[in-house]
Chimera marker file (.cmm) of the C-alpha trace (Angstrom):
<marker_set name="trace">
<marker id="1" x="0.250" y="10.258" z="-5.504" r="1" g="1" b="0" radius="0.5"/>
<marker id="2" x="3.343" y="8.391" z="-6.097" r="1" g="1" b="0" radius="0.5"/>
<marker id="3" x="3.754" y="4.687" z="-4.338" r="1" g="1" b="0" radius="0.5"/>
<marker id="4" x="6.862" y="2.762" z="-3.982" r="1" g="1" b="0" radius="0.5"/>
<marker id="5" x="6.408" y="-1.251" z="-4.391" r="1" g="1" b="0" radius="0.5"/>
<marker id="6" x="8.816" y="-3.855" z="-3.005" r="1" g="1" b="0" radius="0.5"/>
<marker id="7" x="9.464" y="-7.299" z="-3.724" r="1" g="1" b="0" radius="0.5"/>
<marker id="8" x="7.335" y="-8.957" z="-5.477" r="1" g="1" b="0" radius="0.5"/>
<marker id="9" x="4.583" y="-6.253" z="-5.571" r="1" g="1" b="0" radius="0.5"/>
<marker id="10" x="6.872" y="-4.563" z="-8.531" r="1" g="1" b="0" radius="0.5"/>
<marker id="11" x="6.310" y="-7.409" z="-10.377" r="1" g="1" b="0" radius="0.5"/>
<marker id="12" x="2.628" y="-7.577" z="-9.962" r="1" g="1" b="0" radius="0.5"/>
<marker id="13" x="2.463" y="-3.482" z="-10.217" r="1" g="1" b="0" radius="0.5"/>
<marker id="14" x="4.991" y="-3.356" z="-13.186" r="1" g="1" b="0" radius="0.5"/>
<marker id="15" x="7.671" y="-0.944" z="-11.577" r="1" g="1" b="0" radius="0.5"/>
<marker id="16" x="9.412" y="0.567" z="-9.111" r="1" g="1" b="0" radius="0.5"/>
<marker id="17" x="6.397" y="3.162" z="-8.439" r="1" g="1" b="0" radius="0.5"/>
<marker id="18" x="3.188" y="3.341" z="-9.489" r="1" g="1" b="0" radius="0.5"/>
<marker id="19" x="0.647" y="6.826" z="-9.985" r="1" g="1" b="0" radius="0.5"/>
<marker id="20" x="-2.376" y="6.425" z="-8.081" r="1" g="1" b="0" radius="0.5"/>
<marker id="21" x="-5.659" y="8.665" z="-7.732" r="1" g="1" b="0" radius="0.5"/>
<marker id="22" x="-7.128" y="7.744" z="-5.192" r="1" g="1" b="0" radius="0.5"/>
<marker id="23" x="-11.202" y="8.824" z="-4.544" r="1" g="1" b="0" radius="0.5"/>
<marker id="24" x="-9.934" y="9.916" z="-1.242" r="1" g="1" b="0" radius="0.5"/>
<marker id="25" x="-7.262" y="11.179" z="1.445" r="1" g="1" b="0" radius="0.5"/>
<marker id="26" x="-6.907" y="7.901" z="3.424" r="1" g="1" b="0" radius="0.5"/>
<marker id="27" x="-4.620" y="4.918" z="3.105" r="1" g="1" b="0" radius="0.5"/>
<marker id="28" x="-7.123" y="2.703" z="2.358" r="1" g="1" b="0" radius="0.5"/>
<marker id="29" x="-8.570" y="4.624" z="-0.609" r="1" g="1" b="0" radius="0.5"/>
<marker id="30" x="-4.865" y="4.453" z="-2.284" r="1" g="1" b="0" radius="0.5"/>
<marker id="31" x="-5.073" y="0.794" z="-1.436" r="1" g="1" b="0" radius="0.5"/>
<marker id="32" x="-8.483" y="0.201" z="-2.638" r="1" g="1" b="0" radius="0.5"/>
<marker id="33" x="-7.597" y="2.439" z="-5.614" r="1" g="1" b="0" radius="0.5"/>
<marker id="34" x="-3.999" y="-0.285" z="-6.199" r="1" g="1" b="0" radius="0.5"/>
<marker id="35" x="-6.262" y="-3.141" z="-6.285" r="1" g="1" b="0" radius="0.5"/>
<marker id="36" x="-9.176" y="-1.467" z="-8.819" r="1" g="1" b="0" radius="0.5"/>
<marker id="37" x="-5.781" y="-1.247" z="-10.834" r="1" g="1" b="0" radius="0.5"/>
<marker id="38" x="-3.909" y="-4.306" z="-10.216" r="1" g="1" b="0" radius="0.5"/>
<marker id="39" x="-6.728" y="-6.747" z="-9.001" r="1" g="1" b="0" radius="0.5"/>
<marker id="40" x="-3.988" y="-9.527" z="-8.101" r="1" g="1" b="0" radius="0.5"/>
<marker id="41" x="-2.520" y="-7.092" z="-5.592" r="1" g="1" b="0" radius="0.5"/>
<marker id="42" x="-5.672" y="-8.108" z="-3.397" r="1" g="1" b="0" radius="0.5"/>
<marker id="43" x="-4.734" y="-11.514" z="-1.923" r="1" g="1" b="0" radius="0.5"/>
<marker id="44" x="-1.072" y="-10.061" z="-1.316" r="1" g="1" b="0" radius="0.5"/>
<marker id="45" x="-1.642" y="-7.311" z="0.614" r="1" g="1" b="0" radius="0.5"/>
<marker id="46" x="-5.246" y="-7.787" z="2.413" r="1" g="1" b="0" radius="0.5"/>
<marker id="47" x="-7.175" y="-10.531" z="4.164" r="1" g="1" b="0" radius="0.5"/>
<marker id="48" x="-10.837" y="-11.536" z="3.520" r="1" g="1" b="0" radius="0.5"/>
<marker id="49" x="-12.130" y="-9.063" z="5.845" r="1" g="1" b="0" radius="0.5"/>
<marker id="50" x="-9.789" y="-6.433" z="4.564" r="1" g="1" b="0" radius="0.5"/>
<marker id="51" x="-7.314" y="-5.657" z="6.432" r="1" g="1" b="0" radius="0.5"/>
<marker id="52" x="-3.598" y="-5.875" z="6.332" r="1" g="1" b="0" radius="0.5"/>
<marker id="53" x="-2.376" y="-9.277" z="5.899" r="1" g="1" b="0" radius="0.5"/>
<marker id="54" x="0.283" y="-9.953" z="9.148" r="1" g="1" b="0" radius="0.5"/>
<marker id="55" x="3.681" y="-8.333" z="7.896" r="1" g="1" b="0" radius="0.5"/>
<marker id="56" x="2.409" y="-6.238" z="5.140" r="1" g="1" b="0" radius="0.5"/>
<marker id="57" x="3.845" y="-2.783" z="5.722" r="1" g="1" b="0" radius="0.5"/>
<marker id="58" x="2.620" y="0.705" z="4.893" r="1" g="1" b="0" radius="0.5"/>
<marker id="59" x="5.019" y="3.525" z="5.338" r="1" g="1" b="0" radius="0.5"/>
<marker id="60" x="3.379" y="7.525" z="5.002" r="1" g="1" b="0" radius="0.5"/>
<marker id="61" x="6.797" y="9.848" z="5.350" r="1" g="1" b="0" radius="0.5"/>
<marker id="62" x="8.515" y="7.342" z="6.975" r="1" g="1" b="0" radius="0.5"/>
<marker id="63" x="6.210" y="6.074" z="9.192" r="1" g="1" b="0" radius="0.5"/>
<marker id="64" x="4.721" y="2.900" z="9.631" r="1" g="1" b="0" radius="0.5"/>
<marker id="65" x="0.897" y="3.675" z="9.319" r="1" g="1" b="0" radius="0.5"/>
<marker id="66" x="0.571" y="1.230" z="12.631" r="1" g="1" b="0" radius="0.5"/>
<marker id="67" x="1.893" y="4.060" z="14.757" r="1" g="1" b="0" radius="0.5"/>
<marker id="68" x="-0.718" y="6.753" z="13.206" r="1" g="1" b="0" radius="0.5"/>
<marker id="69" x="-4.526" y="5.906" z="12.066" r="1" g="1" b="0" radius="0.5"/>
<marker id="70" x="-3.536" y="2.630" z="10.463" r="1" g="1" b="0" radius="0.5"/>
<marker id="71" x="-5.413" y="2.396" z="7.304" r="1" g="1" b="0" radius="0.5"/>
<marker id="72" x="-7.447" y="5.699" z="8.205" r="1" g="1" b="0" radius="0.5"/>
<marker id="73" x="-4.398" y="7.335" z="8.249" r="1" g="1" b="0" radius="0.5"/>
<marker id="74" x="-5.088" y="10.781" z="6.471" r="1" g="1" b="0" radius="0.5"/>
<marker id="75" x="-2.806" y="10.937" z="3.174" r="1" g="1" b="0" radius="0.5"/>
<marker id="76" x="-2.015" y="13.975" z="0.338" r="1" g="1" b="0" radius="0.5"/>
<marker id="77" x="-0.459" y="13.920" z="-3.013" r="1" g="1" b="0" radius="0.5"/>
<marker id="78" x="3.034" y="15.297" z="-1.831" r="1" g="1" b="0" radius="0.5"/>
<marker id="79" x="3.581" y="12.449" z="0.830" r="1" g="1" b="0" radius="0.5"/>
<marker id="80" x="5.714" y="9.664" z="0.391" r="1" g="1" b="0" radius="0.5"/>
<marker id="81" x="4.230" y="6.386" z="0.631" r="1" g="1" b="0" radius="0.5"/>
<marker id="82" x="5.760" y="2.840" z="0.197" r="1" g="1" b="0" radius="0.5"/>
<marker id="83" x="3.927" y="-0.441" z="0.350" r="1" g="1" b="0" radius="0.5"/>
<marker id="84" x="5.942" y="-3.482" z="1.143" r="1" g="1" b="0" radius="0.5"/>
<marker id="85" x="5.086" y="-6.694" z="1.180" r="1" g="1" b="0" radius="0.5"/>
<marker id="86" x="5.711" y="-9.714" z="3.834" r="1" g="1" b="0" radius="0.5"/>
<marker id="87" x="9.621" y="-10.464" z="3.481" r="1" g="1" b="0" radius="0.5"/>
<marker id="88" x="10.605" y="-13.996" z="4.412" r="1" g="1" b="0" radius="0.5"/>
<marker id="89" x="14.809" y="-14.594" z="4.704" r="1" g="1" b="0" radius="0.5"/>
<marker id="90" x="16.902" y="-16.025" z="7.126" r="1" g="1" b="0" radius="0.5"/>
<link id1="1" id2="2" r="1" g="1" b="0" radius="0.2"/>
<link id1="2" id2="3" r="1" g="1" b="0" radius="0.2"/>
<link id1="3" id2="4" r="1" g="1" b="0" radius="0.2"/>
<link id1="4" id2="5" r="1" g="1" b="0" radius="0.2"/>
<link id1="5" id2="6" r="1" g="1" b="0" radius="0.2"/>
<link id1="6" id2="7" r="1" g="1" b="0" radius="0.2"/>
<link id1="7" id2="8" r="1" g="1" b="0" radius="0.2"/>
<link id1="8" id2="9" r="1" g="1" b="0" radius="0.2"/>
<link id1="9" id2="10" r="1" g="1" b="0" radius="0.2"/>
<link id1="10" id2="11" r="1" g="1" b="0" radius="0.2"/>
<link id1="11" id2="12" r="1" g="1" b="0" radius="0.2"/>
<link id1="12" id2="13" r="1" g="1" b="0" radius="0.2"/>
<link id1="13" id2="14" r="1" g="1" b="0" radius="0.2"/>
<link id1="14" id2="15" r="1" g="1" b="0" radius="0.2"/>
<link id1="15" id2="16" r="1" g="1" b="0" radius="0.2"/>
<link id1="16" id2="17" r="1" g="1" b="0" radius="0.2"/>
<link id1="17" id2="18" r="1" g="1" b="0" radius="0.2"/>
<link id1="18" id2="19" r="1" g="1" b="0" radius="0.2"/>
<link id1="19" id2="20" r="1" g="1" b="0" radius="0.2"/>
<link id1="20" id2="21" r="1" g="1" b="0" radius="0.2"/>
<link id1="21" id2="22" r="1" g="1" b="0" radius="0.2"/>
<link id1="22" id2="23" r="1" g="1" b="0" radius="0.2"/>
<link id1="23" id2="24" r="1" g="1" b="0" radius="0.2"/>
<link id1="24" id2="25" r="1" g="1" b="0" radius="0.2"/>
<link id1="25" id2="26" r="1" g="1" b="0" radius="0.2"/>
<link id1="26" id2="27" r="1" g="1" b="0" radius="0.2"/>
<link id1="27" id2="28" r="1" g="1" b="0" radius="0.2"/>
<link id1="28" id2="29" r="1" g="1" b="0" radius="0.2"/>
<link id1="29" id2="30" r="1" g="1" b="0" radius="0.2"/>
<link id1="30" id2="31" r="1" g="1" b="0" radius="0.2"/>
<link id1="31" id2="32" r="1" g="1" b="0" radius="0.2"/>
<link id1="32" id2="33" r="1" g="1" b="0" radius="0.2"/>
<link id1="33" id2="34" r="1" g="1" b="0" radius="0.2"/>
<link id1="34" id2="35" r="1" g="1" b="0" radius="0.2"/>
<link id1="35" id2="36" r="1" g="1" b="0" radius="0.2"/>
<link id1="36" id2="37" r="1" g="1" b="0" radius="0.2"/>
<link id1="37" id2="38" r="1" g="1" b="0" radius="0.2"/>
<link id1="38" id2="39" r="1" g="1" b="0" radius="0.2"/>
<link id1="39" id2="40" r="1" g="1" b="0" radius="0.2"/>
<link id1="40" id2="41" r="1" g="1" b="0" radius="0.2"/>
<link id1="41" id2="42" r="1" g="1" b="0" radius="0.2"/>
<link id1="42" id2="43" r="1" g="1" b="0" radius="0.2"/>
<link id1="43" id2="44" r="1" g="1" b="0" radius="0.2"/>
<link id1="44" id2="45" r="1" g="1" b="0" radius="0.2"/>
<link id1="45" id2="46" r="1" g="1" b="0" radius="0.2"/>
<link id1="46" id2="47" r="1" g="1" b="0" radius="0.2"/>
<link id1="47" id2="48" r="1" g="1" b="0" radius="0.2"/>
<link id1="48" id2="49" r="1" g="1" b="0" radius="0.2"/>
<link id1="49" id2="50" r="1" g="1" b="0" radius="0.2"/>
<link id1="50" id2="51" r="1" g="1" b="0" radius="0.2"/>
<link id1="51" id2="52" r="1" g="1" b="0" radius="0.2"/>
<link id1="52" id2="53" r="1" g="1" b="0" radius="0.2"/>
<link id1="53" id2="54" r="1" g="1" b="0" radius="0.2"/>
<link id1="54" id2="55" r="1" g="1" b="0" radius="0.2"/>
<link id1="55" id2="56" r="1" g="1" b="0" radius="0.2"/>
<link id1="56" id2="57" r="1" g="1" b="0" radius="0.2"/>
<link id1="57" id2="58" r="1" g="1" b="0" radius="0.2"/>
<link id1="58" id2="59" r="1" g="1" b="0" radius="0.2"/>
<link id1="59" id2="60" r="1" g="1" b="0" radius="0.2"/>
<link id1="60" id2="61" r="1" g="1" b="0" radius="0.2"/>
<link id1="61" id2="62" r="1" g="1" b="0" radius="0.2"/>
<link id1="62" id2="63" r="1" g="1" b="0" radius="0.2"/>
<link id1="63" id2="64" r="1" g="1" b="0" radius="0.2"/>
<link id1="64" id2="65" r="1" g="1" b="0" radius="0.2"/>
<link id1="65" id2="66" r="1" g="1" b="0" radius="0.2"/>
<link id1="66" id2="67" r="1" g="1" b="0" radius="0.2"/>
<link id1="67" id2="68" r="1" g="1" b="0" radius="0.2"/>
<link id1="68" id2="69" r="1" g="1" b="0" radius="0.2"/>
<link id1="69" id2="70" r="1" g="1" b="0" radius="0.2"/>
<link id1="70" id2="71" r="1" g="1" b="0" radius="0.2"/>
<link id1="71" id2="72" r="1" g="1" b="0" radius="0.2"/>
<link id1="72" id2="73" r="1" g="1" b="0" radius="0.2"/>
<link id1="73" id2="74" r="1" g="1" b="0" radius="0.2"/>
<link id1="74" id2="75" r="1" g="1" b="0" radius="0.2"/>
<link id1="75" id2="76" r="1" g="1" b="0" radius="0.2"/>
<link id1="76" id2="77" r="1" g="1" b="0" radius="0.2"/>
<link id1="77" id2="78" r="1" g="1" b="0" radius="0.2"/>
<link id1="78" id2="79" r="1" g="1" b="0" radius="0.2"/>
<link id1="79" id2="80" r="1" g="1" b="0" radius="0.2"/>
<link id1="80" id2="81" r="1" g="1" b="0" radius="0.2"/>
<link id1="81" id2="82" r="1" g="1" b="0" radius="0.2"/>
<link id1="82" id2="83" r="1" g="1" b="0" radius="0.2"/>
<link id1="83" id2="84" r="1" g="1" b="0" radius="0.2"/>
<link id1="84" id2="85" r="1" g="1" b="0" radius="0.2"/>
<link id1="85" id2="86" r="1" g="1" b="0" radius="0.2"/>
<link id1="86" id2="87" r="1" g="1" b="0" radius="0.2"/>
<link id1="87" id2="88" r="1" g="1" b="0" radius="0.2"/>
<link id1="88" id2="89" r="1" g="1" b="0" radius="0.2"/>
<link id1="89" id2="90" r="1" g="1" b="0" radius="0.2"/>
</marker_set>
């Protein structure tokens, strides 16, 4: 599955995108599976008891996974899925 990063998560994820395998069809296994790979991706997107940190976004075809089975929501390889981060600006 491809993922599309924002901000500073391209930084941390070194790209635009980034392949993931993830051991299973949900959104958090591709999460879980992001932070295996880039371990400092942790404290930006989750909070101790693992869950989206307030303002973290997770898009599946468009849609933000808050309006489907939040992190359950089912995922496959073809879907599009971007990750942003909170965006502060004024």
């Amino acid at each position: 599955m491809i993922v599309k990063v924002f901000a500073n998560l391209r930084e941390i994820c070194g790209g635009v995108t980034v392949r993931v395998q993830p051991d299973g069809d949900r959104v958090m296994d591709v999460l879980d599976k992001m932070v295996e790979m880039f371990p400092d991706l942790r404290d930006e997107i989750f909070t101790p008891e693992k869950e989206l940190l307030p303002f973290v976004h997770v898009y599946v075809n468009g849609r933000n996974i808050i309006h489907l089975d939040d992190l359950q929501t089912r995922v496959a390889e073809e879907d599009q899925f971007a990750l942003f981060p909170p965006v502060a600006g004024g």
